[in-house]
MMTF fields as JSON, N, C-alpha, C and O atoms, coordinates in Angstrom:
{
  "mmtfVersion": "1.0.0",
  "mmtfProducer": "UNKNOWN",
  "numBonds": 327,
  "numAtoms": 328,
  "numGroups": 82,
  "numChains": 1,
  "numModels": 1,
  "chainsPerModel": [1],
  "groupsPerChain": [82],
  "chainIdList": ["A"],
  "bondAtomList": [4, 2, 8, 6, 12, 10, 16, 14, 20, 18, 24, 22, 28, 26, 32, 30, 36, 34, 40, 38, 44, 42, 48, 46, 52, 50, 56, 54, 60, 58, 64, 62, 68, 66, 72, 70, 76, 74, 80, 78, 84, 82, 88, 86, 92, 90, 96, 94, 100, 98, 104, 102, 108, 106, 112, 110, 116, 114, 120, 118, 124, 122, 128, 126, 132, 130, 136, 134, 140, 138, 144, 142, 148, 146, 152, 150, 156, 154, 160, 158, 164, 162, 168, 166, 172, 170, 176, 174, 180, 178, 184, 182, 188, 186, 192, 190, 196, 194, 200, 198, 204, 202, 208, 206, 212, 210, 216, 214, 220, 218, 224, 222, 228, 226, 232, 230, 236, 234, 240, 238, 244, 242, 248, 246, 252, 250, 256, 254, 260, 258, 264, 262, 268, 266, 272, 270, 276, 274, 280, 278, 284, 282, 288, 286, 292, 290, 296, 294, 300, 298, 304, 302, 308, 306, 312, 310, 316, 314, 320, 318, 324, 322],
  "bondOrderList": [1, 1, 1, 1, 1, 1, 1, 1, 1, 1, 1, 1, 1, 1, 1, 1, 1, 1, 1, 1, 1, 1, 1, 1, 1, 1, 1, 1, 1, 1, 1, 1, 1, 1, 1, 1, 1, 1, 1, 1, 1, 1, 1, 1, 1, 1, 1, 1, 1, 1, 1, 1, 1, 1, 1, 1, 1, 1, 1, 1, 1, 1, 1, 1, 1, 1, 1, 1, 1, 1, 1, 1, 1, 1, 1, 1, 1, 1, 1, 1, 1],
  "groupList": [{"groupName": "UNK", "atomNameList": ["N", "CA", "C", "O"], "elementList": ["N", "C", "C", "O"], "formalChargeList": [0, 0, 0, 0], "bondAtomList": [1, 0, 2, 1, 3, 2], "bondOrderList": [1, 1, 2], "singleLetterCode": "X", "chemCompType": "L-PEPTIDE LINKING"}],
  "groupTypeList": [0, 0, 0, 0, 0, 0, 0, 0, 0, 0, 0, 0, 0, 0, 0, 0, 0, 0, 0, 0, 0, 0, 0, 0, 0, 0, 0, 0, 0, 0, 0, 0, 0, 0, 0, 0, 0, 0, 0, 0, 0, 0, 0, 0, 0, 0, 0, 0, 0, 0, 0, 0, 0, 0, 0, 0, 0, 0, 0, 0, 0, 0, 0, 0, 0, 0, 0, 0, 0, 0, 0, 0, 0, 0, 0, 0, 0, 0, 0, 0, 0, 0],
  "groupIdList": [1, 2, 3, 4, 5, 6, 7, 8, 9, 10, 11, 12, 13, 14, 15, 16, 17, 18, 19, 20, 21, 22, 23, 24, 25, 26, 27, 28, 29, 30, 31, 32, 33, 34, 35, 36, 37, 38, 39, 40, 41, 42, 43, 44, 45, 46, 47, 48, 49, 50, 51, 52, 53, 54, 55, 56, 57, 58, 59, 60, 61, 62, 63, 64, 65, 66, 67, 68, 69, 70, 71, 72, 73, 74, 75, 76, 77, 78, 79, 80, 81, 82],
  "secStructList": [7, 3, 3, 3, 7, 1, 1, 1, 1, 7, 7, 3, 3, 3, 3, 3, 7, 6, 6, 6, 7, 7, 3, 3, 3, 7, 1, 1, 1, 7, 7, 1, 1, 7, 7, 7, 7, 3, 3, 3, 3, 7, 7, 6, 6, 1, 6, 6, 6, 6, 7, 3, 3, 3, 3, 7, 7, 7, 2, 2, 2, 2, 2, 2, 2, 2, 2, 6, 7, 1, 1, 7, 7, 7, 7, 7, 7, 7, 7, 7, 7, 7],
  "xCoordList": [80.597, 81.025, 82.176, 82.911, 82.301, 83.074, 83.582, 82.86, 85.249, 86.035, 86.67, 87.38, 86.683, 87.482, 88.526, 88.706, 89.393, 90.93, 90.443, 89.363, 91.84, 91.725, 91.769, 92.555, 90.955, 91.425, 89.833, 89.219, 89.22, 88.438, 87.174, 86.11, 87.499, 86.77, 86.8, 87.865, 85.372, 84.929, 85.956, 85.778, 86.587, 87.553, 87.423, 87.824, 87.024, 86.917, 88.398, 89.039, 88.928, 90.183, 90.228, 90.994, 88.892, 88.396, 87.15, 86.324, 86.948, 85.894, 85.837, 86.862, 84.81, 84.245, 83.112, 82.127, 82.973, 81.833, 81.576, 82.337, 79.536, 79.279, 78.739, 78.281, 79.058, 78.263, 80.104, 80.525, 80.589, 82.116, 83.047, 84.073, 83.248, 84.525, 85.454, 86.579, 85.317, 86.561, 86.597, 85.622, 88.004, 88.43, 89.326, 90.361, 88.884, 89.324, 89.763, 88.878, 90.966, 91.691, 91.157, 91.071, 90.844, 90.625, 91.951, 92.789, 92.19, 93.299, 93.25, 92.655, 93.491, 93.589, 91.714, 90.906, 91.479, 90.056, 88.859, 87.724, 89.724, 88.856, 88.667, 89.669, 87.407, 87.318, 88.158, 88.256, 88.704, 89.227, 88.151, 88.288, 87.079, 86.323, 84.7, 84.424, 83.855, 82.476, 81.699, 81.892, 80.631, 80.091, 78.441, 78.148, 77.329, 76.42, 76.302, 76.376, 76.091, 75.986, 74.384, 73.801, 73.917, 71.987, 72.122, 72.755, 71.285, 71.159, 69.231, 68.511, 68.992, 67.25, 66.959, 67.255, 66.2, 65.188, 64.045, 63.513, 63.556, 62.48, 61.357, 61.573, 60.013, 58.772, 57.854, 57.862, 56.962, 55.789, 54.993, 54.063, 55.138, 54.283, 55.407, 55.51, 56.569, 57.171, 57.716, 57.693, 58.222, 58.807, 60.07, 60.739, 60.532, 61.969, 61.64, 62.273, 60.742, 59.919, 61.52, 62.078, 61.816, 62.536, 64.076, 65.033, 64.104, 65.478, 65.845, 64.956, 67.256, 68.115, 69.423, 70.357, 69.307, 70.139, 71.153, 70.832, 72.356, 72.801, 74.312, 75.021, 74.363, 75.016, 76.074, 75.718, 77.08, 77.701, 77.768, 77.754, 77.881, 78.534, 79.253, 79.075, 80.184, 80.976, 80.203, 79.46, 80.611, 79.806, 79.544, 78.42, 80.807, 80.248, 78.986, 78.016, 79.395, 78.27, 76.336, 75.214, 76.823, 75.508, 74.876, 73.645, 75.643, 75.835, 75.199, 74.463, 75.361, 74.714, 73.287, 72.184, 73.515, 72.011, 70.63, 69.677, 70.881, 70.307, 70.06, 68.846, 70.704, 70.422, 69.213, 68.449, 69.266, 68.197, 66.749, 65.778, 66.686, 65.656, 64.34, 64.692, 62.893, 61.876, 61.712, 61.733, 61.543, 61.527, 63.071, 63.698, 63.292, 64.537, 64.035, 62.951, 65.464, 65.606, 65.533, 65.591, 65.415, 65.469, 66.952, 67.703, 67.313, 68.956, 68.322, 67.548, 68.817, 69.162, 70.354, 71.074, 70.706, 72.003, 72.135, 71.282, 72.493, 73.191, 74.116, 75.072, 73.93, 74.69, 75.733, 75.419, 77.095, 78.071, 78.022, 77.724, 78.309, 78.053, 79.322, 80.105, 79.675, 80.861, 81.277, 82.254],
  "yCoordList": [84.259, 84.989, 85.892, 85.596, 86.853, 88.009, 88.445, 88.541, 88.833, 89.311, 90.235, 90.176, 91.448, 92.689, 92.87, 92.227, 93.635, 94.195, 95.021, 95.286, 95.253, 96.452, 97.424, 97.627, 98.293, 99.984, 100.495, 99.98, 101.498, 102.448, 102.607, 103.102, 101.981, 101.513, 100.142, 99.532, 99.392, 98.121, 97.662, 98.469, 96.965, 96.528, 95.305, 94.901, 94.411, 92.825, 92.322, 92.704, 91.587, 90.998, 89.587, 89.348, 88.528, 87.459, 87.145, 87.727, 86.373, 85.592, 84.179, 83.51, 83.651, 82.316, 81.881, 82.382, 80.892, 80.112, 79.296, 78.58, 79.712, 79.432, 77.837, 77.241, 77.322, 75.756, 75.353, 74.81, 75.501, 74.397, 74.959, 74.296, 76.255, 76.554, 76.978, 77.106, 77.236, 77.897, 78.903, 79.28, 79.715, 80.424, 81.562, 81.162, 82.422, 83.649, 84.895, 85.739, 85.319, 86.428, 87.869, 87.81, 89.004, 90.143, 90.829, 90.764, 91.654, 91.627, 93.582, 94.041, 94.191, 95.94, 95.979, 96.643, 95.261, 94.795, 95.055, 95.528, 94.526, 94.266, 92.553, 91.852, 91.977, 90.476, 90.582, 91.441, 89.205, 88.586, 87.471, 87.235, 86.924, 86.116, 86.85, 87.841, 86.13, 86.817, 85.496, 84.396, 85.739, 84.856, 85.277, 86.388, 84.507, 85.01, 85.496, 84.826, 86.847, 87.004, 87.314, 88.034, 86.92, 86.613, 87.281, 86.831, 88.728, 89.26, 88.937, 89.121, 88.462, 88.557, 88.726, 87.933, 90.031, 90.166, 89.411, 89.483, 88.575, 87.768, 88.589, 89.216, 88.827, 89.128, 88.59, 87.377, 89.455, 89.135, 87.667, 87.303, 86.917, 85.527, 84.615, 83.723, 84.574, 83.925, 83.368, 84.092, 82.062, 81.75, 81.939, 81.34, 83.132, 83.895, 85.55, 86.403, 85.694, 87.264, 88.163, 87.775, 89.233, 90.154, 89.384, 89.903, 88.257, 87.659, 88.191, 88.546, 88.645, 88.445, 87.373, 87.108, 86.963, 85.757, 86.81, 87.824, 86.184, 86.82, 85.51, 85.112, 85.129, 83.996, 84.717, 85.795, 84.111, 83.822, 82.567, 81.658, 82.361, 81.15, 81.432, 82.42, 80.426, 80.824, 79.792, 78.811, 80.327, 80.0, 78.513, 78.053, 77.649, 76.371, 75.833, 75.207, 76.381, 75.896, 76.638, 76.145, 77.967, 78.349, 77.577, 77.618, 76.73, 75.558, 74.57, 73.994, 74.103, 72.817, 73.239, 72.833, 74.056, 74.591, 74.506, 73.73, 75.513, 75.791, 74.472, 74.287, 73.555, 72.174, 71.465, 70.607, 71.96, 71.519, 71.926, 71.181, 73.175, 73.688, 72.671, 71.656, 72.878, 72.233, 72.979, 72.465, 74.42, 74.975, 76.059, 76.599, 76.057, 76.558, 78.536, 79.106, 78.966, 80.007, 80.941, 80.552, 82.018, 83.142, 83.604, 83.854, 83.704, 83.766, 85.155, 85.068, 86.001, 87.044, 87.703, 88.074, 87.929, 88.523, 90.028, 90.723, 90.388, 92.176, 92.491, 91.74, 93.892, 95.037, 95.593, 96.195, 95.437, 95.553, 97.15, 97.637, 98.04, 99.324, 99.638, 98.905, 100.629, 101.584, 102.175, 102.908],
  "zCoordList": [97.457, 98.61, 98.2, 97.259, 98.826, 98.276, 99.474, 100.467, 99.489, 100.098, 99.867, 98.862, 100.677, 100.422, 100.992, 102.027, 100.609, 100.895, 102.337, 102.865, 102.636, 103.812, 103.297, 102.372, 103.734, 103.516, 103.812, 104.746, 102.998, 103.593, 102.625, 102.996, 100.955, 100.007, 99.907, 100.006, 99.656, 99.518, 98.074, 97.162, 97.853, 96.715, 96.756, 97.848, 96.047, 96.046, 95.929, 94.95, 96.747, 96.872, 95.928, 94.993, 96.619, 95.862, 95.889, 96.592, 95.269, 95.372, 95.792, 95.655, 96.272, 96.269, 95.962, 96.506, 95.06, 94.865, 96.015, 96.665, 96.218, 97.247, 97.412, 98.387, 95.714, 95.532, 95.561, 96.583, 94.999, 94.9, 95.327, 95.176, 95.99, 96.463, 95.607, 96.091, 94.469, 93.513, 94.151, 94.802, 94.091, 94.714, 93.18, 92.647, 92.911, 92.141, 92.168, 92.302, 92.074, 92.518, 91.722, 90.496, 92.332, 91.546, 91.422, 92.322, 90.021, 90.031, 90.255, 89.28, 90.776, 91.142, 91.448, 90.799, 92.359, 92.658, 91.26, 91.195, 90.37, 88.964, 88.931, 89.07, 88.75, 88.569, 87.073, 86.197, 87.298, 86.424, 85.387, 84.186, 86.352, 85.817, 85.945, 86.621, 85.177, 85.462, 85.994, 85.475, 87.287, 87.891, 88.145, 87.702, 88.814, 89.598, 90.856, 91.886, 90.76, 92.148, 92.357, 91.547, 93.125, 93.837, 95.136, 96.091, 95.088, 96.377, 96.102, 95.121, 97.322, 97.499, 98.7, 99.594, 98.881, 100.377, 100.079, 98.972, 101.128, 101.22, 101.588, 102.625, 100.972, 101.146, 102.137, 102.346, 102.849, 103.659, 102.911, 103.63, 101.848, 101.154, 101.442, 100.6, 102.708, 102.39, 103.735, 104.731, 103.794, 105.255, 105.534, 106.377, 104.518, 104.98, 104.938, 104.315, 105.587, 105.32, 106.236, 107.262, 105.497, 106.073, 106.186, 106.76, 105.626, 105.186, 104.428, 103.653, 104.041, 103.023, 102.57, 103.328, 101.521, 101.149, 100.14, 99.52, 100.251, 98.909, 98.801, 99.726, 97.275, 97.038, 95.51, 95.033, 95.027, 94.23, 93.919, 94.749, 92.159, 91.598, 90.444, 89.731, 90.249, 89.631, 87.726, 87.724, 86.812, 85.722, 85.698, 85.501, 85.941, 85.851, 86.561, 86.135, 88.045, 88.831, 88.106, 88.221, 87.409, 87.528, 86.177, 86.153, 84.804, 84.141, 84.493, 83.691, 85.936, 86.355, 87.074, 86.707, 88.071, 88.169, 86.969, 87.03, 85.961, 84.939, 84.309, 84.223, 83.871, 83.585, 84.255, 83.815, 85.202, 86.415, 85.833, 85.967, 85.172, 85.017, 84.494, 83.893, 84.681, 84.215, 82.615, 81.496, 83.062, 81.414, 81.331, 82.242, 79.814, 79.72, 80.358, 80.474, 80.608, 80.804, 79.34, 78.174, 79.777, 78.555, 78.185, 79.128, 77.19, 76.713, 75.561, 74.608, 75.969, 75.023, 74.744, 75.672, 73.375, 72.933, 73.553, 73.001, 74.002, 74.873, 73.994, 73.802, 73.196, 73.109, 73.939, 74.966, 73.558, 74.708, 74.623, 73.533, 75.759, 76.08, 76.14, 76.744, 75.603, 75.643, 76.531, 76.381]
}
C-alpha cells in the first residue's frame, strides 16, 4: 500500500506491506527499499471480472510467498541500465 504526500504530484511518502505491515519511509519521494508491487485487472474467465486488485510486499514477505511455490519461479540476471 502506498501513500502520497500533499501537493499536486503523486510522490510516495511511504509505504506499507500489505502481508506484515512494515512500514518504509521514501526519502525526497525516492524509495529507500525495493518491494512488490501487483497491479491486476481481473478478466471476463474469472469470478473477479472487471476487478482490480493491486498489492505491495515488502521483500521478505515476497521470500515467504515464493517458498510456497509448487514449481520454482524463473530468476534471471538483468543488465543494470544507465
Amino acid at each position: 500500500m502506498r501513500e502520497y504526500t500533499e501537493g499536486t504530484r503523486k510522490i510516495i511518502g511511504k509505504m506499507i506491506c500489505n502481508q506484515c505491515g512494515k512500514v518504509w519511509t521514501a526519502e525526497n519521494g525516492k524509495e529507500t527499499e525495493d518491494w512488490l508491487c501487483v497491479d491486476k485487472t481481473w478478466g471476463y474467465f474469472s469470478g473477479k471480472d472487471g476487478e482490480r486488485h493491486s498489492f505491495d510486499l515488502c521483500e521478505e514477505c515476497y521470500d515467504r510467498l515464493i517458498r510456497g511455490f509448487v514449481l520454482p519461479l524463473t530468476v534471471e540476471e538483468q543488465e543494470e541500465l544507465l
